[in-house]
C-alpha positions in Angstrom: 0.0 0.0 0.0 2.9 2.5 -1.1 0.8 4.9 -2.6 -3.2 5.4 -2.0 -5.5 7.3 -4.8 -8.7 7.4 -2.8 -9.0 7.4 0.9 -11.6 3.9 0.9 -7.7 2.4 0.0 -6.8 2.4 3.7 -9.9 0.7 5.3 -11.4 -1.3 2.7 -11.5 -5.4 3.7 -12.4 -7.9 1.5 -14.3 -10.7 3.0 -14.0 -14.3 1.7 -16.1 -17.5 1.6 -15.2 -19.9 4.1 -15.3 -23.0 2.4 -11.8 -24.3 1.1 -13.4 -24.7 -2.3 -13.8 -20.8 -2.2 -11.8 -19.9 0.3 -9.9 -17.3 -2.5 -13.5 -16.5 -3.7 -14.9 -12.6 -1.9 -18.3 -12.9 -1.2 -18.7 -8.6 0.2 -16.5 -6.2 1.8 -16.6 -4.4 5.0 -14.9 -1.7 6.1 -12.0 -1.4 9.1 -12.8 0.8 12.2 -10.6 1.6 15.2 -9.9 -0.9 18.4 -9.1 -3.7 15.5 -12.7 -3.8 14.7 -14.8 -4.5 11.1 -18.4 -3.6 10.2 -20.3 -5.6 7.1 -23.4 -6.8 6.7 -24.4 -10.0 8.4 -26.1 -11.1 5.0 -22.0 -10.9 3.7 -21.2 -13.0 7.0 -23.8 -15.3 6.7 -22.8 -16.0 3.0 -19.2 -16.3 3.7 -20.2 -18.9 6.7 -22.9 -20.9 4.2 -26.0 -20.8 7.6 -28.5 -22.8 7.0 -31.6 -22.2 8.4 -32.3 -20.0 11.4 -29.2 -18.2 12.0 -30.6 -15.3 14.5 -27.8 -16.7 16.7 -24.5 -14.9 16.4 -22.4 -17.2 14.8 -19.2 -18.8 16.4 -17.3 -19.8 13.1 -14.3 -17.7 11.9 -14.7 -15.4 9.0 -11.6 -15.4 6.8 -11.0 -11.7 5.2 -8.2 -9.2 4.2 -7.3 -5.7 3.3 -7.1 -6.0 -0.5 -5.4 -2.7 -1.3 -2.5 -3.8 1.3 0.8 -5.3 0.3 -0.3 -8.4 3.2 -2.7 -10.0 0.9 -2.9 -13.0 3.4 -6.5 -14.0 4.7 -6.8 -13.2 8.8 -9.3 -14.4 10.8 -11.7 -12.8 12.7 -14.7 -13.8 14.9 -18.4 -12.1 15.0 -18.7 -9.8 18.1 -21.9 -8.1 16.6 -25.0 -9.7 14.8 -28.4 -8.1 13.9 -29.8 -10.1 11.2 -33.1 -7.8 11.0 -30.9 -4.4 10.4 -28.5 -6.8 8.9 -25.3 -5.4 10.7 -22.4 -7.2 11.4 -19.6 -6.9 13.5 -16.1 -8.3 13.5 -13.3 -8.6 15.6 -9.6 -9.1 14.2 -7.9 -12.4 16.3 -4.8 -10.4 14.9 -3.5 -6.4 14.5 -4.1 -4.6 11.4 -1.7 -4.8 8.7 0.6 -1.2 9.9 -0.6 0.2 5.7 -4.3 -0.3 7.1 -5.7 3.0 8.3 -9.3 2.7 9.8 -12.3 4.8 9.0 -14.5 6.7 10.7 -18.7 6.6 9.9 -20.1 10.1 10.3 -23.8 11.4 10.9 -24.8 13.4 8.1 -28.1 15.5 7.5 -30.0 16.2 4.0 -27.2 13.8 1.5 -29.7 14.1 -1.6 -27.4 14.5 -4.8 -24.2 13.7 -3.4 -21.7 12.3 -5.2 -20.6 8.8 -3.3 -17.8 6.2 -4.4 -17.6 2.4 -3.4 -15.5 -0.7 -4.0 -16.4 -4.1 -4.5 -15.9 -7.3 -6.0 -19.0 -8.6 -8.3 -19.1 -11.5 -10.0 -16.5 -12.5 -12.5 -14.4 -9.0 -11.2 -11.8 -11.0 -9.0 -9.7 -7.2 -8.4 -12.3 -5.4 -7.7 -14.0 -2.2 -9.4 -15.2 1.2 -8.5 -18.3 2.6 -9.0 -19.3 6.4 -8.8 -22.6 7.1 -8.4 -25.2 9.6 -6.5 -27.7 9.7 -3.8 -31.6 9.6 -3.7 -33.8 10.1 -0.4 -34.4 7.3 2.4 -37.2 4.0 2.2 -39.1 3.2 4.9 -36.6 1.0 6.3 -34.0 4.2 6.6 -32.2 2.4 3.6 -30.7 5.4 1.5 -31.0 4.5 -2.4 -28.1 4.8 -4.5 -28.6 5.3 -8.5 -26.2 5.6 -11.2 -27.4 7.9 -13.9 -24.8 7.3 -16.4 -25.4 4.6 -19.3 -22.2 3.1 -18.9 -19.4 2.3 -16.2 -19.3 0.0 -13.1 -21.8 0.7 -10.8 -23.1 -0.7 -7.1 -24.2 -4.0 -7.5 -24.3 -7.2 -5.5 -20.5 -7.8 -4.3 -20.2 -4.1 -2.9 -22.4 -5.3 0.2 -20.5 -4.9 3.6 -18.2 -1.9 1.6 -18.1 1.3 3.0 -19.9 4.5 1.1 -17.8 7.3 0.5 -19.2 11.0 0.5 -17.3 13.0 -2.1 -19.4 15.9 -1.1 -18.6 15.3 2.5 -15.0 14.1 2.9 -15.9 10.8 4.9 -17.9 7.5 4.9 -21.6 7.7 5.7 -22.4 4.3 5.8 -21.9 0.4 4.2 -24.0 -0.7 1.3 -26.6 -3.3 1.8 -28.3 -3.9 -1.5 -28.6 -4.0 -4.4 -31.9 -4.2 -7.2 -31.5 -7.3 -9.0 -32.8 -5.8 -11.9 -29.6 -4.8 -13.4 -31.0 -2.1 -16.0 -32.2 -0.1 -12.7 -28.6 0.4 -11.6 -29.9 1.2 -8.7 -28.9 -0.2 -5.0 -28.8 0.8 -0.7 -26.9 2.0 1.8 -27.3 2.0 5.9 -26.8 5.3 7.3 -24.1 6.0 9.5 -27.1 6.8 12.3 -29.2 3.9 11.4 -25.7 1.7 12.5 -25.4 3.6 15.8 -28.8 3.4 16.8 -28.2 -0.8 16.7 -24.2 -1.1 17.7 -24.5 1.3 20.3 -20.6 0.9 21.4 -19.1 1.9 18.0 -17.3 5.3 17.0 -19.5 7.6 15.1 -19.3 11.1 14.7 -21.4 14.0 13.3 -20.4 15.6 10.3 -21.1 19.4 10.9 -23.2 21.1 7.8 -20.4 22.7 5.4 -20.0 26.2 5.4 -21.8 27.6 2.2 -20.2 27.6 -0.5 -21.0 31.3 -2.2 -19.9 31.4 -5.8 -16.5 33.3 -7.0 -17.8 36.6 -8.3 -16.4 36.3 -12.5 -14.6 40.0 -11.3 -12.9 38.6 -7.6 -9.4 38.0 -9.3 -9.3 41.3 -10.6 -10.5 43.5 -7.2 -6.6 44.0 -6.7 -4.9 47.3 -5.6 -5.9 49.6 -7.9 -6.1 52.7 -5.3 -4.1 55.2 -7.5 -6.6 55.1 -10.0 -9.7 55.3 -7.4 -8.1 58.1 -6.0 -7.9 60.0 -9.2 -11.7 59.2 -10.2 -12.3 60.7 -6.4 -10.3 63.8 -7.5 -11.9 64.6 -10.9 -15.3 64.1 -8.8 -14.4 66.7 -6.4 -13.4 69.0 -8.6 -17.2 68.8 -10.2 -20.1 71.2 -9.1 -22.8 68.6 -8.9 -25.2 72.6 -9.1 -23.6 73.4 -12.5 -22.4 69.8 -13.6 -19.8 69.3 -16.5 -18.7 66.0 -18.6 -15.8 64.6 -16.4 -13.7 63.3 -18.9 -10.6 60.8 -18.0 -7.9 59.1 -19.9 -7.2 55.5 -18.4 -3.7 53.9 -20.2 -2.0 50.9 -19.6 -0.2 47.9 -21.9 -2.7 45.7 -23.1 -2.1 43.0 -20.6 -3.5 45.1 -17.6 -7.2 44.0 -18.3 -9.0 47.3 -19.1 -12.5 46.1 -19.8 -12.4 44.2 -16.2 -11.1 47.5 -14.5 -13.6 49.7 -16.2 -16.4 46.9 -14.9 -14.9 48.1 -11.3 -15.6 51.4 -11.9 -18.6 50.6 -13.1 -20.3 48.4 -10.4 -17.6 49.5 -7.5 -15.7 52.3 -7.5 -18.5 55.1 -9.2 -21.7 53.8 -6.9 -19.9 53.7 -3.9 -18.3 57.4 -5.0 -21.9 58.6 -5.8 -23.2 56.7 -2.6 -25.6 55.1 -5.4 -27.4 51.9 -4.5 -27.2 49.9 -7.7 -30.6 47.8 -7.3 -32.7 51.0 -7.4 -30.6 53.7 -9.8 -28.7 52.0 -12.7 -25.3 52.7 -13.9 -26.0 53.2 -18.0 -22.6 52.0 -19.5 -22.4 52.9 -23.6 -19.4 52.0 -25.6 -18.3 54.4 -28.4 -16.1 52.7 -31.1 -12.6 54.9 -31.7 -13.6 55.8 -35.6 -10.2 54.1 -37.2 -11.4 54.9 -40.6 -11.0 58.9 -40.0 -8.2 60.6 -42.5 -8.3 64.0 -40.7 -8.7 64.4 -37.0 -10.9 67.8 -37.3 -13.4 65.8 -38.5 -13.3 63.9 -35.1 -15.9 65.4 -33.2 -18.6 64.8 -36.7 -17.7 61.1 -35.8 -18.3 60.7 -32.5 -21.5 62.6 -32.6 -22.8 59.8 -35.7 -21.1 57.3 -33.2 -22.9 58.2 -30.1 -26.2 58.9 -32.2 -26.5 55.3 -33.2 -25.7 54.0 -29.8 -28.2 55.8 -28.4 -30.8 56.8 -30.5 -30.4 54.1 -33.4 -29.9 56.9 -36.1 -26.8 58.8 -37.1 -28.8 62.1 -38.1 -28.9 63.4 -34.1 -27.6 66.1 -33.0 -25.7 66.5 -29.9 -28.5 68.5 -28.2 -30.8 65.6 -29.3 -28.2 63.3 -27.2 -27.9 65.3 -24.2 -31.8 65.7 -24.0 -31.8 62.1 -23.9 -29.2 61.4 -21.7 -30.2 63.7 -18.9 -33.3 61.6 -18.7 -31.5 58.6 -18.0 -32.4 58.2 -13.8 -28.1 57.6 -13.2 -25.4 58.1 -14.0 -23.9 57.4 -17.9 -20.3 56.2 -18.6 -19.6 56.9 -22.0 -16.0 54.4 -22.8 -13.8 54.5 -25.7 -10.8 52.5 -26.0 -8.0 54.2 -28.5 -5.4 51.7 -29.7 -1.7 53.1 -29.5 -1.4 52.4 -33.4 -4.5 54.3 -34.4 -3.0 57.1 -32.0 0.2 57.3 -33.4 -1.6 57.1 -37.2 -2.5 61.3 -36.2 0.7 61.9 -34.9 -0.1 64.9 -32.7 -3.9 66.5 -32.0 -5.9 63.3 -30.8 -6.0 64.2 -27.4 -6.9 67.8 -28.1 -9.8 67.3 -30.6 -11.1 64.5 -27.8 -11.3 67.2 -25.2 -12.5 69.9 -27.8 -15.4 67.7 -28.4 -16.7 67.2 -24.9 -15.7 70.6 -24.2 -18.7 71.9 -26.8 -21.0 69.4 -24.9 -24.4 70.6 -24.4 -25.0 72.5 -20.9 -25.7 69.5 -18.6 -29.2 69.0 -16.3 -28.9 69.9 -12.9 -27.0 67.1 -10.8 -26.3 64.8 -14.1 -23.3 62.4 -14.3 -21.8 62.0 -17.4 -18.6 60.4 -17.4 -16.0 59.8 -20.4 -13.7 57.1 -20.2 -11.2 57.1 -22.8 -8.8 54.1 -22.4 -5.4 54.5 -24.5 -4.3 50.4 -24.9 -0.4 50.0 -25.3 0.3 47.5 -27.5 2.7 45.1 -25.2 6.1 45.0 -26.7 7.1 42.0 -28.9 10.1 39.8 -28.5 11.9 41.5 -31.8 14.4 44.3 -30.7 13.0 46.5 -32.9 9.6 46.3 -32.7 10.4 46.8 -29.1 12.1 50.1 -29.2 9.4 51.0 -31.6 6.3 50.5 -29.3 8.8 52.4 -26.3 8.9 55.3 -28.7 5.5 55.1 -29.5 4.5 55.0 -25.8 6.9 57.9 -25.2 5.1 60.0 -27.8 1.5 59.3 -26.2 3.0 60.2 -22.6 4.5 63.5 -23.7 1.3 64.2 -25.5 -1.1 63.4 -22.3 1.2 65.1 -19.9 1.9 68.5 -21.9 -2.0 68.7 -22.6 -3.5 72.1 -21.1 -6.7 70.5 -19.5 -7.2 73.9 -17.7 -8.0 75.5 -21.2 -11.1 73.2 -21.4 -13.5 75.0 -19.4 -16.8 72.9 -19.9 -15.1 69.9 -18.6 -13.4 68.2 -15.7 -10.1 66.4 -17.4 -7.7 64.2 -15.4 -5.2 61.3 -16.6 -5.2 58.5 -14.5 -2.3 56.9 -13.1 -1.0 54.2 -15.5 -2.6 51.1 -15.0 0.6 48.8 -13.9 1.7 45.5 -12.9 0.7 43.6 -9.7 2.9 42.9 -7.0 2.8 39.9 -4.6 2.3 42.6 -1.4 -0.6 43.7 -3.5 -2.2 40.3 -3.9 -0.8 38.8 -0.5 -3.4 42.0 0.8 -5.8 40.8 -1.3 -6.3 37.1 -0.4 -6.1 38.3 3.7 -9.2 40.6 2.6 -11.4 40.4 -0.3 -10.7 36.7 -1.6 -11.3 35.7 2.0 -14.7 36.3 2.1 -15.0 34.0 -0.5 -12.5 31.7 -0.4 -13.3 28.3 1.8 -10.1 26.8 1.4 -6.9 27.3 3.9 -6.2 30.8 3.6 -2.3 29.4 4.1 -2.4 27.2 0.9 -3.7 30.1 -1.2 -0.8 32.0 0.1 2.0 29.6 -0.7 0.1 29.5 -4.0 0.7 33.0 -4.8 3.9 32.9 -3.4 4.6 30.3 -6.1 3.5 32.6 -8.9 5.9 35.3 -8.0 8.8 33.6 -7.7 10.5 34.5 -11.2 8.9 37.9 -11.7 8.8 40.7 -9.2 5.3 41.5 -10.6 3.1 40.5 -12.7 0.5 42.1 -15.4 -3.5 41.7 -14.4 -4.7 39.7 -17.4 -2.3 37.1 -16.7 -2.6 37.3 -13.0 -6.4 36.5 -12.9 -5.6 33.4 -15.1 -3.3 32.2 -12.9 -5.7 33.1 -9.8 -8.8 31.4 -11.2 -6.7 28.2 -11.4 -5.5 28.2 -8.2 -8.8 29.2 -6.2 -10.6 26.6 -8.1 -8.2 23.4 -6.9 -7.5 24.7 -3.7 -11.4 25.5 -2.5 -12.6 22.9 -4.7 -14.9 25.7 -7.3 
């Protein structure tokens, strides 16, 4: 038993027929619990023994098993020390230790197990090593029997040979009880087990504990891997808020950049549903957020003709026609009941196409916006995506040039000469560092997260051991893979 791939390994027992004819023949399993002790069904006993007749007496003849997933395949005897034909339970006693491999189970109480997933061993006819079978659970009979079905068309499932074998709750972690029967109707694949409670309640003396309900599981939010740092860029949307007159409103109108690894759309989803209602102080569930993307026009030759674009652009969004004007927009817009983010994602190439003036004839545009209503929100996102860098040398030094260009652009712009808007550039959206997400799994993943909050940890710690930091598309991949094995999502 070097090396164990499912925990029923360590306590299974395979229980032969007595006779010397069979003797290397199983007949049912059982399953190995503490004090040198084995529980089975007394139909398996009574098999393995050949009764005739009325056998309501505990039986004083030696039943011959072993543990089958041990290297000590030799049979040990072991005599009945608890009978119950009625509840058919049966109860064994060892005349010799466990093999040291052999590592007993223990049956827990369990409430509501409808739909879980349960494993079991056994050895049906004409399967000498055994097989597994995966099936799931239905409600109790009158009897406390739980049923057992298999819905798939093909595979092993429980069937006579598994009696005596302990049920394994995947759902759970632990074994709930043996199974008992099975429906001789094969094309049913359907069978029994006896409840860890229904055992107790007849061997009163035996170990069994009660499995506590598991902590709900709530489902991992599609946007919890990407609810890292970000604070810079909070701050900034808190500063270009501030410096708003919600009396005598203007567009607030930001530039967001970053290469095109850092995961823009799922940061603009933050401001979106986190940052921007919890700024306003609106309550999402009674004042929506109206979100309206505005395609960059890549087709444009001249950059004056800019703002006659956007307007077409922003006319179709909204009001399915292209023959609005921007009055006609704004009308319609300050009827919305919240606030509107208006997002535009600019490409560095279809930047760098204009050369100089893209920023400018942006801001000139919203800057000739129509008066807004009295405590409107109208935000403008525009999101300037960085190509990331190739591997070629030159391309490299190329996109760094490019980049260069768009930063001296944004940072020599004169916002303060647009009067009719509020105009900020937000701090560059960057790479992640391992403080950064080390904070994050202590606080907002750990609301979530039902694993140990130790192994997510050494997980991350993992993930930064060749890079100092790390981009955010990237990182979330990585994140979503290791908070689905370690909390089992």
């Amino acid at each position: 038993m070097s090396h164990h791939y499912h925990p029923l390994e360590n306590c299974l027992v395979r229980i032969f027929y007595g006779d010397l004819a069979r003797q290397k023949n199983s007949c049912g399993t059982g399953v190995a619990l503490p004090s040198g002790r084995v529980l089975t069904c007394a139909h398996v006993v009574k098999e393995a023994l050949q009764l005739k007749g009325d056998f309501s007496k505990m039986p004083e003849h030696k039943v011959l098993l072993n543990f089958p997933f041990s290297s000590a395949k030799n049979a040990i005897a072991a005599k009945v020390i608890f009978w119950d034909v009625e509840a058919d339970i049966a109860g064994l006693e060892l005349l010799e230790e466990f093999p040291t491999e052999v590592k007993p189970a223990t049956l827990y109480v369990a409430d509501d197990l409808w739909g879980h997933r349960i494993q079991a061993f056994g050895f049906p006819d004409k399967y000498p090593a055994g097989t597994w079978a995966d099936s799931k659970l239905r409600g109790a009979n009158t009897d406390g029997w739980i049923e057992i079905v298999d819905p798939q068309i093909t595979g092993y499932y429980v069937q006579q040979g598994f009696s005596g074998g302990p049920v394994w709750d995947a759902d759970l972690g632990c074994c709930v009880g043996i199974i008992v029967a099975a429906d001789r109707n094969v094309a049913l694949r359907a069978s029994y087990l006896i409840p860890a409670h229904k055992i107790a309640e007849k061997w009163r003396d035996l170990p069994i504990q009660q499995k506590a309900k598991p902590k709900p599981r709530r489902e991992l939010p599609s946007s919890l891997v990407y609810r890292i740092n970000r604070k810079k860029q909070e701050e900034d949307l808190r500063s270009l808020y501030e410096k708003n007159n919600s009396q005598n409103p203007k567009p607030m109108v930001a530039v967001i950049h970053g290469n095109d690894r850092q995961a823009h759309d799922m940061f603009l989803e933050r401001m979106a549903l986190e940052f921007i209602p919890e700024l306003l102080k609106v309550n999402l569930a009674h004042i929506p957020i109206t979100r309206i993307s505005l395609q960059w026009p890549t087709y444009i030759q001249k950059i004056e003709d800019l703002g006659i674009k956007l307007t077409q652009g922003l006319a179709d969004r909204i009001l399915h026609t292209v023959d609005s004007s921007c009055e006609d927009i704004q009308r319609t817009l300050s009827a919305y009941p919240g606030p509107v983010i208006i997002e535009m994602e600019l490409l560095t190439d279809d930047w760098m196409k204009h050369r100089t003036g893209v920023l400018e004839a942006i801001l000139s545009f919203w800057n000739g916006w129509p008066m807004l209503a009295n405590r409107q929100h109208l935000f403008v996102f525009l999101y300037v995506t960085h190509k990331n860098p190739p591997t070629n040398w030159i391309k490299q030094n190329l996109y760094l040039w490019r980049k260069r260009q768009i930063f001296m652009q944004i940072a020599h712009c004169a916002f303060h000469h647009y009067t009719n808007i509020c105009g900020a550039v937000f701090s560059e959206l960057s790479n992640i560092s391992e403080t950064d997400v080390r904070a994050w799994a202590r606080t907002v993943a750990q609301e979530y997260f039902n694993g140990e909050i130790t192994i997510l940890l050494a997980k991350i710690r993992e993930l930064f051991e060749k890079d100092e930091t790390i981009p955010m598309e990237p990182l979330a991949f990585h994140l979503k893979e290791i908070l689905a094995s370690t909390s089992g999502d």
